[in-house]
ZAMARGU-4260 file (C-alpha; in steps of 0.2 Angstrom, whole numbers, plus 5000, padded with zeros to 4 digits):
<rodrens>
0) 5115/5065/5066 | 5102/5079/5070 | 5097/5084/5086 | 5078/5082/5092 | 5071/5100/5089
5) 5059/5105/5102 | 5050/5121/5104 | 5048/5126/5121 | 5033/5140/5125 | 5032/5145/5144
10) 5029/5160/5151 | 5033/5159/5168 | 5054/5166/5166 | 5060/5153/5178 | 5054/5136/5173
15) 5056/5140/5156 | 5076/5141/5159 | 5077/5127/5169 | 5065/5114/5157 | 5077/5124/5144
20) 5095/5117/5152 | 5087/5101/5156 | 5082/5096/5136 | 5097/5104/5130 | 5108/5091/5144
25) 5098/5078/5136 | 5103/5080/5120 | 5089/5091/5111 | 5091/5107/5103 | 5078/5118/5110
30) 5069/5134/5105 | 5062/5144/5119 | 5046/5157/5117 | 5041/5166/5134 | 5023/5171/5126
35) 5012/5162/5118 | 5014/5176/5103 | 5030/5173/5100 | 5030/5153/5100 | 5016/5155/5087
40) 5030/5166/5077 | 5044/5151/5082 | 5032/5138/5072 | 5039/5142/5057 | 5056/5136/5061
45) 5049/5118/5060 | 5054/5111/5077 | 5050/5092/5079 | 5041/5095/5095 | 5030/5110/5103
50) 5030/5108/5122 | 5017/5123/5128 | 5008/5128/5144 | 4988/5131/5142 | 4989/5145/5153
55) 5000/5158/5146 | 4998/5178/5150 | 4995/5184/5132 | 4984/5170/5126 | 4977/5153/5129
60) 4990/5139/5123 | 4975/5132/5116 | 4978/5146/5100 | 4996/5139/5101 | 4990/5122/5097
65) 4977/5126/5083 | 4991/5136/5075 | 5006/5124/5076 | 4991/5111/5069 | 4986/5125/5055
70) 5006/5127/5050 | 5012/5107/5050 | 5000/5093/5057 | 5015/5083/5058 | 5023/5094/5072
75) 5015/5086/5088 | 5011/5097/5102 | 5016/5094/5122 | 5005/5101/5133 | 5009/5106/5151
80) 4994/5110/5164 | 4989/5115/5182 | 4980/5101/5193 | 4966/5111/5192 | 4962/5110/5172
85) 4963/5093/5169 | 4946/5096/5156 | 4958/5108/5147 | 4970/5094/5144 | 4961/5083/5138
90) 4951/5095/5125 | 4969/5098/5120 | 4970/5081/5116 | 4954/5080/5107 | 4960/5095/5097
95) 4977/5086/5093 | 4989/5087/5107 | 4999/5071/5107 | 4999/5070/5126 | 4997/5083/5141
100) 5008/5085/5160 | 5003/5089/5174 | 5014/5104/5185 | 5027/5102/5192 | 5033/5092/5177
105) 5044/5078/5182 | 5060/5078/5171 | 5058/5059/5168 | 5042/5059/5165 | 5043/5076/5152
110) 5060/5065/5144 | 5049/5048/5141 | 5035/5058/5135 | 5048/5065/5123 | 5054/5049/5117
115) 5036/5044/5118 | 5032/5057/5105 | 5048/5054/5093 | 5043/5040/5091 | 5027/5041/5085
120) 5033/5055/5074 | 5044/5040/5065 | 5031/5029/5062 | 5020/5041/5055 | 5034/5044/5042
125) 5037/5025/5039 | 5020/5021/5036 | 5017/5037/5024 | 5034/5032/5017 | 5028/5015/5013
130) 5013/5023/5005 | 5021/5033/4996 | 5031/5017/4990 | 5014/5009/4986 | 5009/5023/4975
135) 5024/5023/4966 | 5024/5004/4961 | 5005/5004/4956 | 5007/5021/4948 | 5008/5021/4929
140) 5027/5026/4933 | 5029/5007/4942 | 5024/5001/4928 | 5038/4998/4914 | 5035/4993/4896
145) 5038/4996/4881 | 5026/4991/4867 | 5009/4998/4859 | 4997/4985/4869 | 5001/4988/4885
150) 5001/5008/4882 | 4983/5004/4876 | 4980/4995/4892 | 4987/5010/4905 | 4975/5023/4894
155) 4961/5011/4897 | 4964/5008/4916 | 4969/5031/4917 | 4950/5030/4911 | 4941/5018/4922
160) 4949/5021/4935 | 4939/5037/4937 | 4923/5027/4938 | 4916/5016/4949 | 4913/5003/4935
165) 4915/4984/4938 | 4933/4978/4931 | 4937/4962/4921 | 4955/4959/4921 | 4959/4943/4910
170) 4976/4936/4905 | 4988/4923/4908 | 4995/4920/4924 | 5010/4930/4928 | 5004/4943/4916
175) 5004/4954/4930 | 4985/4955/4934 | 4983/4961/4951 | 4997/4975/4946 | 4983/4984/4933
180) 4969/4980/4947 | 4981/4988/4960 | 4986/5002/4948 | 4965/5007/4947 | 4963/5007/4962
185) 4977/5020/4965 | 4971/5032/4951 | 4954/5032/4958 | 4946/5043/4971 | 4945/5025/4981
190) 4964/5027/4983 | 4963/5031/5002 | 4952/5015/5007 | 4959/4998/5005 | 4962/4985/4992
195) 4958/4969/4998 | 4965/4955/4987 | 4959/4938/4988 | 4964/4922/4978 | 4946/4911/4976
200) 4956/4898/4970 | 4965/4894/4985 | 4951/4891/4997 | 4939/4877/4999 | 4920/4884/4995
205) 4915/4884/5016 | 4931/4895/5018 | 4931/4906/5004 | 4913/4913/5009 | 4918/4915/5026
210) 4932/4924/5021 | 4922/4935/5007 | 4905/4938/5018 | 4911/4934/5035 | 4902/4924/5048
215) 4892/4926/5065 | 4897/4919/5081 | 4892/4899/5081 | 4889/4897/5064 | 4899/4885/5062
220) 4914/4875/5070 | 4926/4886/5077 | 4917/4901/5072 | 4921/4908/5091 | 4917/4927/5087
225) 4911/4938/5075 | 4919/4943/5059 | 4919/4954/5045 | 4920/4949/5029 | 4933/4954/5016
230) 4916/4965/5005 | 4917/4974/5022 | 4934/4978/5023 | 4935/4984/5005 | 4918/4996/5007
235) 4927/5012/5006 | 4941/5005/4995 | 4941/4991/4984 | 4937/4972/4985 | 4950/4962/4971
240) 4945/4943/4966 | 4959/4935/4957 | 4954/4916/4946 | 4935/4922/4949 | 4934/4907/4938
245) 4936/4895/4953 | 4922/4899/4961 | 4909/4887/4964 | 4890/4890/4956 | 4881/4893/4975
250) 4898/4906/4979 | 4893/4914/4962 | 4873/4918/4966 | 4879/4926/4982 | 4893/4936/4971
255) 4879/4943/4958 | 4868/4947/4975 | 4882/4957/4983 | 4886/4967/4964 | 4867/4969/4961
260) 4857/4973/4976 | 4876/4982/4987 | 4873/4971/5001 | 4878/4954/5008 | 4874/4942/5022
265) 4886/4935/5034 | 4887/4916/5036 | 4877/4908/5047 | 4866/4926/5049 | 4851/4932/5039
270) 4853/4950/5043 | 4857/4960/5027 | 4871/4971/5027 | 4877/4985/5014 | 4894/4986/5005
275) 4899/4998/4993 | 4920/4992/4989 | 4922/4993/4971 | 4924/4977/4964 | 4940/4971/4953
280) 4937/4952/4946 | 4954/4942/4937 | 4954/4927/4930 | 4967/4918/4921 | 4954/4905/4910
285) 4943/4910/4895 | 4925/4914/4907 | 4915/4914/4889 | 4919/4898/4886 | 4915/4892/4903
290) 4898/4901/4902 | 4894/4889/4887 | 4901/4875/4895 | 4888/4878/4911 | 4900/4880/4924
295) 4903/4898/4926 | 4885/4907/4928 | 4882/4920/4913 | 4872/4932/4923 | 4886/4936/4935
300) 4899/4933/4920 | 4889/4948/4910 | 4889/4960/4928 | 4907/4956/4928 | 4910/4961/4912
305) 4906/4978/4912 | 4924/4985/4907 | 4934/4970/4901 | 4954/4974/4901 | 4964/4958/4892
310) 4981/4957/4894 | 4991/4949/4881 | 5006/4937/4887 | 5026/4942/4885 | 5026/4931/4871
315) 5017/4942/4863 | 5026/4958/4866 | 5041/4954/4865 | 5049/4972/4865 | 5043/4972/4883
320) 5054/4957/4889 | 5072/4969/4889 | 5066/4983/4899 | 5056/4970/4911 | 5072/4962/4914
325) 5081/4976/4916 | 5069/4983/4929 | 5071/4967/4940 | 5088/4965/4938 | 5090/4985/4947
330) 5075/4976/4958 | 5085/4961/4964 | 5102/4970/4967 | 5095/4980/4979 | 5090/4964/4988
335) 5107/4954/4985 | 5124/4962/4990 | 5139/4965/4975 | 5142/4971/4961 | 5133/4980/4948
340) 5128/4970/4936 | 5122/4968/4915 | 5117/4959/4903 | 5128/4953/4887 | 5122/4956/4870
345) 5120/4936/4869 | 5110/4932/4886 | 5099/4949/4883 | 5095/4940/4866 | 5093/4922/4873
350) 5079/4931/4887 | 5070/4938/4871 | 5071/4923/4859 | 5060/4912/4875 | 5042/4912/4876
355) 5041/4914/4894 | 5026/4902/4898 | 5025/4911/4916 | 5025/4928/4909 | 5034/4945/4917
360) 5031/4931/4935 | 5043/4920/4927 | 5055/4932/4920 | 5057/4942/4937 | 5062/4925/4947
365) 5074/4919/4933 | 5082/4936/4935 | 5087/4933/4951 | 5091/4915/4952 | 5103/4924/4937
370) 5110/4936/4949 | 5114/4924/4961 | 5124/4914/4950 | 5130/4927/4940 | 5150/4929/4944
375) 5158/4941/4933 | 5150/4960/4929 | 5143/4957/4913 | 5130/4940/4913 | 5136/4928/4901
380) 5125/4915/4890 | 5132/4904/4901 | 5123/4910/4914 | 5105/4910/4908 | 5098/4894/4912
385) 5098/4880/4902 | 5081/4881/4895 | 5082/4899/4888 | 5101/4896/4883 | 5096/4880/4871
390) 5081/4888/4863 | 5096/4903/4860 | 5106/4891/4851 | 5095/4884/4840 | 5089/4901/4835
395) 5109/4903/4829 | 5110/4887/4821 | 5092/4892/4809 | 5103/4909/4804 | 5119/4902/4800
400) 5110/4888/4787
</rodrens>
């Protein structure tokens, strides 16, 4: 495993062999520079950590920092100080110093501020790791398939995506809606702001406004502090609305006043306040004909609907169904231990001959649950469930007469 690399500038001859012996008895692989000009040429050796005095004899250590900043703003820098400059210390901090010591630097204290620093060095690189996993699954990359449609469907999204136009995603359930919302939002210039998704479906009316608009303090029972609202949230990123179709006709005005005039009130408050997320709606029922039924409002349905993206079920691209099921059988055997594992000729065509009523949700879960029971390397018939085994069957039977 590889040592901790620290960078150590100090001019003062002395201290800077004894810190030196210390890190290095600790573990660390340390880097020493007795100026400040020679740290700044050190950078470039990519130490973890830079641990510099401000006062050094050739220059301030405040160059020091704005260069190890300039090189790698993931290198943190360590700043040591007299009593006497305080002020320095902190504007060092404000310039982006991860922390600053006081002289004579306690060993213990220099060693947790160390450990300190190392490990917010690893969460940095988690959380860009995980972003960088985001991107990729939302990414056009993420996304596999195989026919024509949904090829048509990634060139719309690469197009809209650029825009700052309303998005009506409709399909089936399981189609994978919220993947094509998420994948806009990570092509657009939003992609550094958050996407907020909400199910409307799964709230009662009360809550689901709370939770869209949020709500002053007393407004309501139990509303004990203020809150922001999910449009909030989502104003620098973008605001996703999955079954938009559940929403009530009172919930629907306030919708169209929040796309039409960029501004919301909380609950309880009449204050307006302006938002400006982009907004991605879903919804897995036919909105036209609930406009002519009277229960979805056409005025919102029309500001909805200002780039319409329909995405057909896995019944209907069937070419997709293979490579879906291969993805999520690589997917779940990262998850579950054993062997590599793959599909027969026979179960590969039972999984295409079924009309997947859940769509790519449905497929992913019977994949695993195959897994699981899956014994030998290659997944039998016999181990496709029942359903999707019978419907295979009969296909054979129709060939052979």
């Amino acid at each position: 495993m590889r040592k901790p690399a620290i960078l150590l500038v100090e001019d003062d001859i002395s201290l800077n062999t004894l810190t030196t012996l210390e890190l290095r008895n600790r573990g660390y692989e340390v880097e020493t520079a007795k100026s400040g000009q020679e740290g700044c040429e050190k950078i470039s050796q990519n130490p973890d950590i830079v641990i510099t005095d401000l006062k050094l004899g050739d220059m301030d250590g405040m160059d020091v920092l704005s260069r190890v900043k300039k090189y790698d703003p993931r290198i943190e820098v360590i700043v040591v100080t007299g009593h006497g400059s305080i002020d320095s210390a902190v504007k060092a901090i404000k310039a982006g110093a991860f922390d600053y010591l006081t002289k004579p630097v306690d060993s213990e204290e220099l060693e947790l501020t160390i450990k300190k620093t190392l490990e917010h060095q690893k969460l940095i690189a988690e959380v860009e790791n995980l972003r960088s996993e985001i991107r990729d699954k939302y990414s056009f990359s993420g996304i596999v398939y195989s026919s024509p449609k949904i090829k048509n469907i990634l060139e719309m999204v690469n197009k809209v995506a650029k825009t700052e136009a309303t998005v009506l995603i409709l399909g089936e359930s399981g189609t994978g809606k919220e993947l094509i919302a998420h994948a806009i939002h990570e092509q657009s210039p939003r992609r550094h702001g958050s996407f907020v998704a909400i199910n409307c479906g799964a709230l009662p009316e009360g809550l689901l406004e709370s939770e869209l608009f949020g709500h002053v303090k007393g407004s309501f029972t139990g509303a004990d502090r203020n809150k922001r609202g999910l449009f909030e949230e989502a104003c620098e990123g973008t605001l996703f609305l999955d079954e938009i179709s559940e929403t009530t006709p009172a919930l629907q005005v306030k919708l169209l006043r929040a796309l039409q005039e960029g501004e919301i009130r909380r609950v309880g408050d009449n204050h307006p306040i302006k938002v400006s997320g982009r907004l991605i709606a879903a919804s897995n029922k036919d909105l036209e004909q609930l406009v002519e039924s009277g229960k979805f409002r056409d005025d919102l349905y029309y500001r909805l609907k200002v780039f319409p993206i329909e995405i057909p079920p896995l019944r209907e691209r069937p070419e997709d169904i293979l490579p879906l099921a291969e993805h999520f059988l690589r997917k779940a055997q990262k998850k579950i231990s054993g062997s590599a594992k793959r599909f027969s000729p026979e179960a590969a065509a039972a999984l295409k001959a079924y009309s997947w009523p859940g769509n790519v949700r449905e497929l992913e879960h019977t994949v695993e649950r195959i897994l699981i029971l899956a014994s030998q390397a290659e997944i039998k018939l016999e181990d496709v469930p029942p359903e999707i085994r019978a419907l295979r069957k009969k296909a054979s039977l129709k060939q052979k007469n």
